[in-house]
FIBABA-531362 format. One record per atom (N, C-alpha, C, O): residue number from 1; atom name; x, y, z. Coordinates in pm, whole numbers. Layout:
% FIBABA-531362
nr|atom|x|y|z
NUM|CA|X|Y|Z
...
% end
This chain:
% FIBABA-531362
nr|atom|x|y|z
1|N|-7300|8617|-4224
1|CA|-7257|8601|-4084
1|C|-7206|8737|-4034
1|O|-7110|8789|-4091
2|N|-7272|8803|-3923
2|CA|-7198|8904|-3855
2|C|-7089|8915|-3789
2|O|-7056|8823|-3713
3|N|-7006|9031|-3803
3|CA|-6871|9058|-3725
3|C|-6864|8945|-3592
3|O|-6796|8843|-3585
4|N|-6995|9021|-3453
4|CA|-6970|8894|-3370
4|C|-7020|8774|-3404
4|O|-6911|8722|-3427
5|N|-7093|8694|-3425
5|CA|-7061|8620|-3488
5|C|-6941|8537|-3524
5|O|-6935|8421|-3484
6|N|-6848|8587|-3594
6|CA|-6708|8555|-3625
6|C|-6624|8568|-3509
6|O|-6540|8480|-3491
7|N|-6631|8652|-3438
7|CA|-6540|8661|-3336
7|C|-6587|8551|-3215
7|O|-6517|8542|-3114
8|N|-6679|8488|-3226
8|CA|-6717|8398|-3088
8|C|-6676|8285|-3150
8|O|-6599|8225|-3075
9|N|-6701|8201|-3301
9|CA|-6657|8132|-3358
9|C|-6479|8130|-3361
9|O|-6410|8029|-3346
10|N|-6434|8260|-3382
10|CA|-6293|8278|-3340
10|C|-6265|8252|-3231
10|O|-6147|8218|-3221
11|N|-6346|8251|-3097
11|CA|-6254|8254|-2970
11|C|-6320|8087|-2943
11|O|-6295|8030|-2837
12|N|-6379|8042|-3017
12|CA|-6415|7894|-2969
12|C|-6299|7767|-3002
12|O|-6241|7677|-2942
13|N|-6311|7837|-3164
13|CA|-6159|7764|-3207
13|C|-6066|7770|-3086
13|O|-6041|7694|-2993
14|N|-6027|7884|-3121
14|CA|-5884|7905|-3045
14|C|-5878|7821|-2874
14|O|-5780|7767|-2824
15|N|-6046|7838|-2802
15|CA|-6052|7769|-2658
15|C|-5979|7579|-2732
15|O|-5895|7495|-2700
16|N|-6069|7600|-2825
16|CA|-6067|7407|-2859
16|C|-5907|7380|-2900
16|O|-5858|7267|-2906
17|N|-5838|7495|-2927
17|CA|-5712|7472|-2939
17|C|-5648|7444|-2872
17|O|-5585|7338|-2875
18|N|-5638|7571|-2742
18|CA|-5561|7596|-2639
18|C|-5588|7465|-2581
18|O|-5510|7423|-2495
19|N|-5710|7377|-2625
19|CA|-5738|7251|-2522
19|C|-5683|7166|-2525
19|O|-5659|7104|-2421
20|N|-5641|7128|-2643
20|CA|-5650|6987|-2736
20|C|-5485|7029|-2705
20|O|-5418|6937|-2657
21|N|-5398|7187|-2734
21|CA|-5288|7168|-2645
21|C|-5200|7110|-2575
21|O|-5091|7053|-2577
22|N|-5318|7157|-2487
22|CA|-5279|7111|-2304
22|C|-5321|7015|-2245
22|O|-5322|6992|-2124
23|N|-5380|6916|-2389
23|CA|-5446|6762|-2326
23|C|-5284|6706|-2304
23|O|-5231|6741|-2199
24|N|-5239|6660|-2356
24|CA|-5112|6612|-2372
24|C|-5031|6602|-2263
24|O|-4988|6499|-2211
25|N|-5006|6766|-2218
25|CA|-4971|6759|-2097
25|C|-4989|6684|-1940
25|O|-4929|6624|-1851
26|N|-5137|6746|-1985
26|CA|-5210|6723|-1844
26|C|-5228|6562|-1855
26|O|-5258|6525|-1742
27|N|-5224|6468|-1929
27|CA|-5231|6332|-1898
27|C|-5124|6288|-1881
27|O|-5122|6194|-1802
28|N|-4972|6337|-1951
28|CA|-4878|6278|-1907
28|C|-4835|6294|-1798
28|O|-4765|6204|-1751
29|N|-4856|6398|-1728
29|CA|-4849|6439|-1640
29|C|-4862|6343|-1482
29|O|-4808|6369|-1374
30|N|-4951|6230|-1515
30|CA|-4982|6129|-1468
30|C|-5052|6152|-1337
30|O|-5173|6130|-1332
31|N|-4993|6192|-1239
31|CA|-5036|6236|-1107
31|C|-5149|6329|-1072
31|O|-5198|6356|-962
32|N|-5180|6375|-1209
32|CA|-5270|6499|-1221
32|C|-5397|6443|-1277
32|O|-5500|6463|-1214
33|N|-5404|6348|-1433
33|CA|-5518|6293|-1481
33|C|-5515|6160|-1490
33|O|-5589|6095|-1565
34|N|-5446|6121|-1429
34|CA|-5469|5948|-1496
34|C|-5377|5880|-1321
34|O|-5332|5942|-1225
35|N|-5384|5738|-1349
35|CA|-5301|5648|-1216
35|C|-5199|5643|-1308
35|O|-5214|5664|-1429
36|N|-5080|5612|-1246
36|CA|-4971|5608|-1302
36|C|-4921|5405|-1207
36|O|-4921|5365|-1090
37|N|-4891|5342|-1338
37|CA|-4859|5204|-1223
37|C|-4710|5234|-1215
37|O|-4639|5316|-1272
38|N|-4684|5120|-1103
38|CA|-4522|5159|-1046
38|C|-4524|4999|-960
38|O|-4600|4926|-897
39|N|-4355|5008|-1018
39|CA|-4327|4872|-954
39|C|-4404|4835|-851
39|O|-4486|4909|-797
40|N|-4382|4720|-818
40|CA|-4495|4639|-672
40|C|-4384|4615|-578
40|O|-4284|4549|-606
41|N|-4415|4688|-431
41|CA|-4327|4649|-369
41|C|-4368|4671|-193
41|O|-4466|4736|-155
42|N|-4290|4617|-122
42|CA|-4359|4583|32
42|C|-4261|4656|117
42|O|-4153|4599|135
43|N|-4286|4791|180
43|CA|-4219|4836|331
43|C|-4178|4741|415
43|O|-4261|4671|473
44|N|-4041|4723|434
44|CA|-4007|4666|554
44|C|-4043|4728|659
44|O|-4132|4697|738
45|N|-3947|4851|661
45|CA|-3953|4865|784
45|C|-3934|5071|717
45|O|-3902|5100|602
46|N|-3962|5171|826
46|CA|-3891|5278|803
46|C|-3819|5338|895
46|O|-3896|5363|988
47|N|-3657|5393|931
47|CA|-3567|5417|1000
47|C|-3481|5570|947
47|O|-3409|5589|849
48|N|-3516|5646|1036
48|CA|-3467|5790|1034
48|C|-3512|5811|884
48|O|-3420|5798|803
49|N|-3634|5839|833
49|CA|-3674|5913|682
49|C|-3627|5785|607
49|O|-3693|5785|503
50|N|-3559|5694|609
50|CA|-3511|5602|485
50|C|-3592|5490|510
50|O|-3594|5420|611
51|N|-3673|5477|386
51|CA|-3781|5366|348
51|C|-3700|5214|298
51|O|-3640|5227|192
52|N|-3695|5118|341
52|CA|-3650|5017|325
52|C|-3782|4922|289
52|O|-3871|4877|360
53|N|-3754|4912|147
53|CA|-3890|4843|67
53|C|-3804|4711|-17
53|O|-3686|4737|-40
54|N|-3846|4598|-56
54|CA|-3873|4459|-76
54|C|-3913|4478|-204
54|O|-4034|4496|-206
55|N|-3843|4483|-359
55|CA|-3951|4501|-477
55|C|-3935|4386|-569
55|O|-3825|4356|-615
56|N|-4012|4341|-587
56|CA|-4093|4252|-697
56|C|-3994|4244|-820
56|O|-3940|4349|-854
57|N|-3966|4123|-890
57|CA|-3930|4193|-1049
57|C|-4013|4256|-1137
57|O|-4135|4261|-1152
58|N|-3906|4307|-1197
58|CA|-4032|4416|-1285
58|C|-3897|4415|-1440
58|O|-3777|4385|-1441
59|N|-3992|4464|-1550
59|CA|-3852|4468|-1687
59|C|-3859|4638|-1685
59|O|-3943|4712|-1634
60|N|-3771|4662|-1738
60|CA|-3745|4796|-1794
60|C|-3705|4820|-1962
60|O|-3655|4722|-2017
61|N|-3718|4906|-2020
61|CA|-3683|4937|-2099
61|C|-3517|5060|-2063
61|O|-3511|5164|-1997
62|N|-3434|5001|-2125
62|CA|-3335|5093|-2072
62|C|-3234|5124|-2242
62|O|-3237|5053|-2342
63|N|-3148|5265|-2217
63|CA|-3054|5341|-2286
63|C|-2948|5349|-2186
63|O|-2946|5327|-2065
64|N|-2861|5388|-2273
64|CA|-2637|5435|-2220
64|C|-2688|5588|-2324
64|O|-2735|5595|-2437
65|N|-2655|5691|-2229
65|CA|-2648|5789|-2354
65|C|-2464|5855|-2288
65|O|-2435|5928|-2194
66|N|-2423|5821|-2338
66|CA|-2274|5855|-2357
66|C|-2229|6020|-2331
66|O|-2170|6095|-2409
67|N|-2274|6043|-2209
67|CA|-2221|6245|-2187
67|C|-2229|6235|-2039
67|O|-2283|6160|-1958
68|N|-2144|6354|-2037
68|CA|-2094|6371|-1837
68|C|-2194|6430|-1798
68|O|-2201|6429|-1675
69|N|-2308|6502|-1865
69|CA|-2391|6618|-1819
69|C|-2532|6509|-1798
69|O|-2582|6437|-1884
70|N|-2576|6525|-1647
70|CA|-2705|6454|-1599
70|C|-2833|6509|-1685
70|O|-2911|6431|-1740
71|N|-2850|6669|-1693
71|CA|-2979|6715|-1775
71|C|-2963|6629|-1902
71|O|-3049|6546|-1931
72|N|-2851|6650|-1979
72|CA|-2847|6590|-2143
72|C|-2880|6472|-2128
72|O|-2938|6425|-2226
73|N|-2864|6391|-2026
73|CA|-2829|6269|-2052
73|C|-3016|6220|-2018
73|O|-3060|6137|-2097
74|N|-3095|6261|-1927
74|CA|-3204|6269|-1940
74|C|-3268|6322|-2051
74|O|-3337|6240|-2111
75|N|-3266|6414|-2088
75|CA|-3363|6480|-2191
75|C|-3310|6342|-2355
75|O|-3382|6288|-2439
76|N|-3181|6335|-2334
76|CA|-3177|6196|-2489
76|C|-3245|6139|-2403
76|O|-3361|6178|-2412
77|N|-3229|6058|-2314
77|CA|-3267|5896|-2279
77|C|-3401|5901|-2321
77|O|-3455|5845|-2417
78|N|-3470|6014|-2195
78|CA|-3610|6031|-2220
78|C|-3673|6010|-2379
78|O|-3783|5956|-2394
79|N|-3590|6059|-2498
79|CA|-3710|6063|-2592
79|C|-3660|5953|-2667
79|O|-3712|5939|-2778
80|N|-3543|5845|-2621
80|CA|-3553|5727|-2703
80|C|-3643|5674|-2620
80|O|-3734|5636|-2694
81|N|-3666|5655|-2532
81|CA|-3748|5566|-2460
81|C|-3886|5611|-2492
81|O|-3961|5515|-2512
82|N|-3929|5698|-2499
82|CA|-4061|5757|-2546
82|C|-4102|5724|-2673
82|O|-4218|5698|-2701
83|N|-3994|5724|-2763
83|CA|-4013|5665|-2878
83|C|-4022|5504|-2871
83|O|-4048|5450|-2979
84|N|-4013|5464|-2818
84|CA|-3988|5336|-2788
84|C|-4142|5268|-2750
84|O|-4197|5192|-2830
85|N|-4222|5316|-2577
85|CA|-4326|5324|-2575
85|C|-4421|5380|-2710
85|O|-4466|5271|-2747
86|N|-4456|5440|-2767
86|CA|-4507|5481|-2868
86|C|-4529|5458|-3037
86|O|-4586|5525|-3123
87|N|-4462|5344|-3039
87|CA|-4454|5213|-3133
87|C|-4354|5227|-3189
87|O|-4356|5192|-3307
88|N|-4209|5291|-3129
88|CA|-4072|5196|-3243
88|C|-4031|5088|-3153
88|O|-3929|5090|-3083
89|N|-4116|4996|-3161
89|CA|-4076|4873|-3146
89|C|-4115|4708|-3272
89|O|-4099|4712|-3394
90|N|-4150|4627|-3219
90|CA|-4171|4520|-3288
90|C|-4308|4544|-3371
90|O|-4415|4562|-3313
91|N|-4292|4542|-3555
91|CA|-4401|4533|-3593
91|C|-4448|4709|-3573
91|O|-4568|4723|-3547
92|N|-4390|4804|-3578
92|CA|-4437|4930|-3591
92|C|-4473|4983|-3716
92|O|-4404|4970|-3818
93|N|-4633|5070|-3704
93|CA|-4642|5112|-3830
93|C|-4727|5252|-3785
93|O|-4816|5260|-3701
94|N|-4672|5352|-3864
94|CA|-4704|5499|-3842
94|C|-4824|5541|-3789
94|O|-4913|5580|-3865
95|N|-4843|5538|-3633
95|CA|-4923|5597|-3564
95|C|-4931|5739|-3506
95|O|-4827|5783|-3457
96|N|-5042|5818|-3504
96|CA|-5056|5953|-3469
96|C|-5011|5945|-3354
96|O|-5024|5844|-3285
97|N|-4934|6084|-3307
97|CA|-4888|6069|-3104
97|C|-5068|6100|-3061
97|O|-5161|6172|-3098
98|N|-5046|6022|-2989
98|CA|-5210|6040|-2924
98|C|-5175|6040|-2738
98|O|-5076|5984|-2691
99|N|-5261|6103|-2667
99|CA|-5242|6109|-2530
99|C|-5382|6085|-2450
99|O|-5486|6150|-2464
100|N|-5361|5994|-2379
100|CA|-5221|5934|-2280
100|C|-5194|5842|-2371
100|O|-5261|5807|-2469
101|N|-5047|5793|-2316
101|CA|-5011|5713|-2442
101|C|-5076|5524|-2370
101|O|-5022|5483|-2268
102|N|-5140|5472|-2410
102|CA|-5255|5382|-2394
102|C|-5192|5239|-2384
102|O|-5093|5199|-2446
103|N|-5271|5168|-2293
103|CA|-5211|5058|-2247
103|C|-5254|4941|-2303
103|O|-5376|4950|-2313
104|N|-5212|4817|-2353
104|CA|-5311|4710|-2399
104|C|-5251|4566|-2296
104|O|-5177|4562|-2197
105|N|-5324|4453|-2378
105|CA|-5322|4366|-2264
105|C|-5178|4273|-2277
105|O|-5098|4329|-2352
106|N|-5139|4171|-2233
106|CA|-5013|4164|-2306
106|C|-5042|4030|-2405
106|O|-4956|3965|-2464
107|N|-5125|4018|-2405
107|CA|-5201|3915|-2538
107|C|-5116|3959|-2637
107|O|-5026|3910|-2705
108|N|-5188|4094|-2622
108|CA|-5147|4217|-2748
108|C|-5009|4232|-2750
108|O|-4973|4291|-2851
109|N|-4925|4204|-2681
109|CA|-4773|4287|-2698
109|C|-4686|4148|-2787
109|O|-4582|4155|-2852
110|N|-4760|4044|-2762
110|CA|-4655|3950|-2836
110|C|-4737|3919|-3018
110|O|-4712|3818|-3083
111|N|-4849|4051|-3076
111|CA|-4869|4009|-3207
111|C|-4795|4115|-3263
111|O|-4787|4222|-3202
112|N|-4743|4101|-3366
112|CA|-4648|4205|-3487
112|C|-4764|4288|-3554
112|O|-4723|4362|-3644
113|N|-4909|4291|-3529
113|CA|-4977|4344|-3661
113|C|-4939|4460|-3694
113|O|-4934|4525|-3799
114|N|-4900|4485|-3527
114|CA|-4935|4641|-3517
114|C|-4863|4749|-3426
114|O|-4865|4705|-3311
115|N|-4789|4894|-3431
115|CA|-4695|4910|-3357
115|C|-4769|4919|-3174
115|O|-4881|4957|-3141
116|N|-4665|4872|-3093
116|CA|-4713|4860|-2958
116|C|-4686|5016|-2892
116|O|-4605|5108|-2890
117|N|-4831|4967|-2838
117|CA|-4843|5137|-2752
117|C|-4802|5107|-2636
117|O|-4872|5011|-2600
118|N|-4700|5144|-2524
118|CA|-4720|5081|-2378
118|C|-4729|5231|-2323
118|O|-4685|5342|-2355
119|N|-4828|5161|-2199
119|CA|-4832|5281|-2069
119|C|-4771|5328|-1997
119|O|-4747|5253|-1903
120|N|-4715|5451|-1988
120|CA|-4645|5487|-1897
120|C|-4652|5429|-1800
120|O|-4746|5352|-1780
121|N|-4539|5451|-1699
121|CA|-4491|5409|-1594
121|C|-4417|5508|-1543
121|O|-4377|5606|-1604
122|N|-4388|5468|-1370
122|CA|-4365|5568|-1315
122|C|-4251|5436|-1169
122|O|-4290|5331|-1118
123|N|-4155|5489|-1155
123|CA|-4070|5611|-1248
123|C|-3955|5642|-1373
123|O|-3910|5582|-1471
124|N|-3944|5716|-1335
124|CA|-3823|5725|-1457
124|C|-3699|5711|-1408
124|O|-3679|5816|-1347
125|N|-3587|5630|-1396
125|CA|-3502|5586|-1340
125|C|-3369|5642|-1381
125|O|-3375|5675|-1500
126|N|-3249|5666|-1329
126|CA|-3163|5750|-1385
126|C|-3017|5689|-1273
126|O|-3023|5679|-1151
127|N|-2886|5652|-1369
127|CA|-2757|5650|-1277
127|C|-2671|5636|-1351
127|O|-2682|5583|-1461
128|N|-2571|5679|-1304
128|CA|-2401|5667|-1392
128|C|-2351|5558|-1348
128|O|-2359|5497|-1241
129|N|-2278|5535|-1481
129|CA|-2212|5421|-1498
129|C|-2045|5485|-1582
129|O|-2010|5596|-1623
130|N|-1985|5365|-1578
130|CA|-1847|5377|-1680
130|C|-1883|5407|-1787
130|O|-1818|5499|-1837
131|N|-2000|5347|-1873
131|CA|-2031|5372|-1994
131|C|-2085|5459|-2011
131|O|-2111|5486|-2128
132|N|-2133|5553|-1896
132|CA|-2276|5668|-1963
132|C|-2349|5683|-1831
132|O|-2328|5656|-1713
133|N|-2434|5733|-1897
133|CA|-2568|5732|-1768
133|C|-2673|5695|-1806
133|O|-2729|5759|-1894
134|N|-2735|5578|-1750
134|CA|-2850|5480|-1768
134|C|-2978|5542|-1726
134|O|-3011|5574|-1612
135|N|-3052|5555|-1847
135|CA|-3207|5588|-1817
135|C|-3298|5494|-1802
135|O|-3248|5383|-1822
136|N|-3421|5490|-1771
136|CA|-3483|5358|-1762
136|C|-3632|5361|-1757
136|O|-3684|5390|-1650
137|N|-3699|5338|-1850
137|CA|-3861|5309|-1801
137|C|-3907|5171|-1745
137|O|-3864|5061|-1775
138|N|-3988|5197|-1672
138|CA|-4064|5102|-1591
138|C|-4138|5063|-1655
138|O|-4238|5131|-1678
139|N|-4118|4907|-1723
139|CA|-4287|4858|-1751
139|C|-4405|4858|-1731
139|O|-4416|4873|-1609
140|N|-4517|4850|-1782
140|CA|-4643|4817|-1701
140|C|-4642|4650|-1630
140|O|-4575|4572|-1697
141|N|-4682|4612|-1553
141|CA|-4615|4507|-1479
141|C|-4668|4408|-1553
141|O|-4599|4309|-1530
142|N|-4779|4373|-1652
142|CA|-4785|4246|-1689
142|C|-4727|4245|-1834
142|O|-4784|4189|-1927
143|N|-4631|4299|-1844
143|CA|-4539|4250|-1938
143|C|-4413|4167|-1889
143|O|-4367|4205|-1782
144|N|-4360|4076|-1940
144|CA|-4236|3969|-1900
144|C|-4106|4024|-2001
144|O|-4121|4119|-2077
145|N|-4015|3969|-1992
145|CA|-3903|4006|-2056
145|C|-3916|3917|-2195
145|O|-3842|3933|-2292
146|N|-4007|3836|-2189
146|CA|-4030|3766|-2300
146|C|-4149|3807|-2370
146|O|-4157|3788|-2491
147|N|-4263|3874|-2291
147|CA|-4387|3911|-2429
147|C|-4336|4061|-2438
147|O|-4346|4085|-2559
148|N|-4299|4146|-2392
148|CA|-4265|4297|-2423
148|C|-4189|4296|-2526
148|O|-4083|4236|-2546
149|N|-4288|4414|-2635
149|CA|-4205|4460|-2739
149|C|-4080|4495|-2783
149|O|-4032|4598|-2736
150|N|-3995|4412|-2890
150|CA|-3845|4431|-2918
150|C|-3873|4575|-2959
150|O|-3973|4632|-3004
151|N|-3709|4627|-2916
151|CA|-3712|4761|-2931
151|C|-3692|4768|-3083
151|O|-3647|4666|-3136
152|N|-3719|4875|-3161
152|CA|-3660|4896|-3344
152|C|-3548|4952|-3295
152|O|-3461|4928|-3378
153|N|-3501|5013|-3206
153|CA|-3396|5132|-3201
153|C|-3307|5040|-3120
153|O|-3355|4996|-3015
154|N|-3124|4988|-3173
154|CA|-3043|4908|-3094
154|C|-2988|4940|-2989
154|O|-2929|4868|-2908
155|N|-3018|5105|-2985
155|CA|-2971|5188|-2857
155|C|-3070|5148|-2711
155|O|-3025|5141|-2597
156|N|-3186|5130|-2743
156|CA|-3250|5084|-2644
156|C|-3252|4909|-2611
156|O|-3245|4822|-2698
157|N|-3263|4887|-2472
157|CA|-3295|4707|-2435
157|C|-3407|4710|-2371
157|O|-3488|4797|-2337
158|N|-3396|4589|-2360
158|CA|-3482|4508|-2247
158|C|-3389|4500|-2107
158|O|-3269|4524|-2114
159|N|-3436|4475|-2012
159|CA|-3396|4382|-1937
159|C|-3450|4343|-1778
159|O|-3475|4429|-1695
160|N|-3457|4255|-1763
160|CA|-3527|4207|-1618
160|C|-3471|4241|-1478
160|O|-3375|4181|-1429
161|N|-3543|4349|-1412
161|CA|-3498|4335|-1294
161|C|-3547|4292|-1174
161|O|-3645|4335|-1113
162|N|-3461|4191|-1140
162|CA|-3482|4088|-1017
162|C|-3524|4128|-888
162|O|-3490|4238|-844
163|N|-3618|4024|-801
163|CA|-3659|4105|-686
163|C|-3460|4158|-584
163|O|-3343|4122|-578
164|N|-3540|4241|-541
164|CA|-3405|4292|-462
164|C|-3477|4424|-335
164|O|-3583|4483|-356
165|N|-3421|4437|-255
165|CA|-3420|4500|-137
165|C|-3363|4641|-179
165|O|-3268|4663|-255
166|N|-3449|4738|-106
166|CA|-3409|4887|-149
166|C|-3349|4990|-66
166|O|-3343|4932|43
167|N|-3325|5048|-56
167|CA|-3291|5141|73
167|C|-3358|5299|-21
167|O|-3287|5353|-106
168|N|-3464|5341|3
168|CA|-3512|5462|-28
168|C|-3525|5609|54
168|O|-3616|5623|136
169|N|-3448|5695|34
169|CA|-3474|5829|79
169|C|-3578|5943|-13
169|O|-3524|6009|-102
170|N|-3701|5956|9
170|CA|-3788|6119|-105
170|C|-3712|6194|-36
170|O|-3628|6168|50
171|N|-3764|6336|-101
171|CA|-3710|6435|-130
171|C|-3798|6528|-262
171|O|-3796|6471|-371
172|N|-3855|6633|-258
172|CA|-3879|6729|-366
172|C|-3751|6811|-415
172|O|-3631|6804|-385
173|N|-3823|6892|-501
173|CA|-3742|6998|-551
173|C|-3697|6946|-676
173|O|-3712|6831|-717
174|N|-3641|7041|-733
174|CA|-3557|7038|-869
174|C|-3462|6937|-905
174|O|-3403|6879|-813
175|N|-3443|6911|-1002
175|CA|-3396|6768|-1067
175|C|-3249|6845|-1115
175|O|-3223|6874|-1232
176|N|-3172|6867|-1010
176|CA|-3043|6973|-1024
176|C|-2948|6853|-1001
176|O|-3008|6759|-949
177|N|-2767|6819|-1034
177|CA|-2665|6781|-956
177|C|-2693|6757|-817
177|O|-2710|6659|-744
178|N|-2692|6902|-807
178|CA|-2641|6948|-647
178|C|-2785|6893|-519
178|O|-2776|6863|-400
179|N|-2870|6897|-583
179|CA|-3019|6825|-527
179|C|-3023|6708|-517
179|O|-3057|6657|-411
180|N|-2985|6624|-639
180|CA|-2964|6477|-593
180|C|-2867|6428|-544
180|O|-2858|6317|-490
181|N|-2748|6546|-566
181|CA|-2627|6464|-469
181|C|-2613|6522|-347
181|O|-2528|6463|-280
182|N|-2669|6628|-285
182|CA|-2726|6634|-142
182|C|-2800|6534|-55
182|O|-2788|6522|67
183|N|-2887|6459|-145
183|CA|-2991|6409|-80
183|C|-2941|6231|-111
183|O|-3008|6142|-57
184|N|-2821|6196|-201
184|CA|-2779|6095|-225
184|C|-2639|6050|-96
184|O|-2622|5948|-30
185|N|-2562|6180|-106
185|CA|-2488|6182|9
185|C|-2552|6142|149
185|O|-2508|6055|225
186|N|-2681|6235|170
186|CA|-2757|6163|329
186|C|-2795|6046|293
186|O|-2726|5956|340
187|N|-2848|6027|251
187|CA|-2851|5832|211
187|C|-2746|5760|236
187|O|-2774|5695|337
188|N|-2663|5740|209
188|CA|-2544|5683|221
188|C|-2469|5719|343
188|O|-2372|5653|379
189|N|-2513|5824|410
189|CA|-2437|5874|524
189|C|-2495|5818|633
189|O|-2437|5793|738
190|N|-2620|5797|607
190|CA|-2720|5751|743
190|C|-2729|5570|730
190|O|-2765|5493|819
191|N|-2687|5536|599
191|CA|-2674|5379|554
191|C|-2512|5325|644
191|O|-2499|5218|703
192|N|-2426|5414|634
192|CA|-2311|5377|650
192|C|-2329|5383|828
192|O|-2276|5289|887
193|N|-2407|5497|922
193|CA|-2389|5475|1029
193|C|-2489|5377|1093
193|O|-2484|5343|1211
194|N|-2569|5339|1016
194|CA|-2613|5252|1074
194|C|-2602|5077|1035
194|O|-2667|4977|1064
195|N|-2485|5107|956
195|CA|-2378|4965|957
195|C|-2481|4847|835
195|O|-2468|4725|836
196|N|-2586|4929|732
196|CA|-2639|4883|642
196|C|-2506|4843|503
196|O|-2428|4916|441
197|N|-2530|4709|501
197|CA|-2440|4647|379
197|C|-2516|4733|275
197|O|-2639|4736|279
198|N|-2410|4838|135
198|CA|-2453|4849|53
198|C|-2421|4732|-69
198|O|-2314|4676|-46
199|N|-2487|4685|-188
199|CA|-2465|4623|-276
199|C|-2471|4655|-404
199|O|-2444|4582|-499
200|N|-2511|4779|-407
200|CA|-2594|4838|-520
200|C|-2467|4988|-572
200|O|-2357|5014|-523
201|N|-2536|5054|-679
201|CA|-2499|5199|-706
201|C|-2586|5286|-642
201|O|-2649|5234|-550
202|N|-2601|5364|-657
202|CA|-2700|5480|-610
202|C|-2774|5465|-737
202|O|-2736|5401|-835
203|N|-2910|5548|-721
203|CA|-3028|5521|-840
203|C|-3101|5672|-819
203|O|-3115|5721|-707
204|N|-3148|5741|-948
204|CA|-3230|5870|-877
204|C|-3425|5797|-956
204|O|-3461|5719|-1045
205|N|-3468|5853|-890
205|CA|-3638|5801|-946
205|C|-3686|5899|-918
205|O|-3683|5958|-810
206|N|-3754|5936|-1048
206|CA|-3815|6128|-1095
206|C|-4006|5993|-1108
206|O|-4022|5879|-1152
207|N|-4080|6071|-1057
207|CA|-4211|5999|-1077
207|C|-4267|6163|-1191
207|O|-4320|6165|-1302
208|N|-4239|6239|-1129
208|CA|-4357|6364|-1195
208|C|-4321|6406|-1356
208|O|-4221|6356|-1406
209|N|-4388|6480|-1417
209|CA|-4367|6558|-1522
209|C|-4287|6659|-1542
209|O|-4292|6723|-1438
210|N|-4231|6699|-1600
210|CA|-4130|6820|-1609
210|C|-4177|6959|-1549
210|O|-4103|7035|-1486
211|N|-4335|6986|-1583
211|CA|-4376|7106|-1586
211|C|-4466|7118|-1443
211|O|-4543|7213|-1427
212|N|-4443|6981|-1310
212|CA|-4481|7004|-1241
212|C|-4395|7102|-1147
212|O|-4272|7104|-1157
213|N|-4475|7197|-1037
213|CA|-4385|7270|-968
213|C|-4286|7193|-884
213|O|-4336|7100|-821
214|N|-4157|7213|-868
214|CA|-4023|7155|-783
214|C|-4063|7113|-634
214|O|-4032|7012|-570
215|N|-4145|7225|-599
215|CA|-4197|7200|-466
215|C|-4304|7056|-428
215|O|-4307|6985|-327
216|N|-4382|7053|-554
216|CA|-4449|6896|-545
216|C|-4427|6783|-620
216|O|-4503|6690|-646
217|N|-4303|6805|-655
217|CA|-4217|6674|-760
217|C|-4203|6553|-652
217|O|-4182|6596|-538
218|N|-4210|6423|-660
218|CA|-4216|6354|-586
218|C|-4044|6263|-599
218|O|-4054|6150|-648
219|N|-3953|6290|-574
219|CA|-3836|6220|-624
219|C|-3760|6101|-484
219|O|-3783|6076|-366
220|N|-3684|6066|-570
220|CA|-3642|5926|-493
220|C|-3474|5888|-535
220|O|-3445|5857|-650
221|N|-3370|5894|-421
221|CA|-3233|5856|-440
221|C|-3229|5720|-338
221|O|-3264|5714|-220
222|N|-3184|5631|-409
222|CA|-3214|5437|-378
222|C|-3100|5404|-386
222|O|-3029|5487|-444
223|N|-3024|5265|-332
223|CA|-2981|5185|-338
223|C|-3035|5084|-293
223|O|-3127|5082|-211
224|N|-2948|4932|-377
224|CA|-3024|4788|-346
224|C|-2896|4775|-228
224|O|-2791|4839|-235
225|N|-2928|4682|-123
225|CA|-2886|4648|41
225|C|-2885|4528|36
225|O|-2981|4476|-22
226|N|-2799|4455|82
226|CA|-2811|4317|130
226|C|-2945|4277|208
226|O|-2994|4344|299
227|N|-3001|4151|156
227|CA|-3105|4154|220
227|C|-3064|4022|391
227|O|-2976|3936|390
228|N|-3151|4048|498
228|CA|-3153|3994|607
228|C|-3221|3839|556
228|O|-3241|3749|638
% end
């Protein structure tokens, strides 16, 4: 085999590398290679930028990660819950990380053979509490609180959330304090003058990937409202 030769074989590897990489990314990424599902839910009405939407129940998979700091408290939640989707749940047995992480039917989620893969969802849900700050994945919607996979890990739950009424403000940019509590403050400022019952906490909802740019992150600061 000649010098080139070797070197085109060298730069083929390395392309098939750099690929197999940046597959990972680019599917989790969701918005970029794949649909991403997301709760089901109906626009009321929209009033000065704040979306007032009607949503469906849906389950979550949720964590308490116990720290004052919002980044920490995302980056744990995030990878119990990831671990979680990705078979430490009911009946798990040592699967390669493979991407995207793959959806089955929910036939499939109530047999033990085998560890459960679930599909991302979008979004990723985030709020303080007394205990911590609550992370949260979104089911794929035809799972129930009864066929979705028990978690292996006791730090993570289940739990069902009920239809309820939303009060939604977007917003891009960076997943900073000072960004969501800018844009959490006008929420609440424009709720309060226009004499909207709150019932809820505040909620932040990150839909994008980490490594998308700030400028096209699609984000969301919510509360649930008394409904009419």
């Amino acid at each position: 085999m000649n010098l080139l030769m070797c070197i085109t074989q060298i730069h083929l590897k390395t392309k098939r590398t750099l690929a197999l990489l940046a597959l990972p990314a680019l599917l989790l990424g969701g918005d970029i290679a794949m649909a991403i599902e997301e709760p089901n839910f109906e626009v009321i009405e929209t009033v000065d930028d704040i979306e007032y939407r009607r949503y469906q129940p849906f389950v979550i998979a949720q964590t308490i990660v116990d720290t004052d700091e919002r980044s920490e408290s995302n980056n744990i939640g995030f990878r119990r819950l990831f671990k979680y989707i990705t078979g430490a749940n009911t009946g798990r047995q040592k699967i390669e990380m493979t991407a995207p992480v793959i959806q089955r039917d929910s036939a499939a989620a109530v047999t033990p053979a085998k560890g459960e893969k679930i599909a991302m969802t979008a979004p990723v849900q985030q709020f303080a509490t007394s205990e911590g700050w609550k992370v949260a994945f979104v089911l794929p919607l035809h799972f129930t609180i009864d066929s979705a996979p028990i978690p292996s890990s006791a730090d993570v739950k289940l739990h069902q959330v009920p239809s309820r009424t939303m009060a939604v403000l977007g917003f891009s940019g960076r997943w900073t304090d000072k960004n969501i509590r800018k844009h959490q403050d006008e929420l609440m400022n424009k709720l309060e003058k226009a004499g909207v019952e709150i019932i809820g906490e505040a909620e932040f909802a990150a839909y994008n990937a980490p490594f998308r740019p700030p400028f096209m992150r699609r984000n969301e600061v919510m509360v649930e409202i008394a409904s009419n």
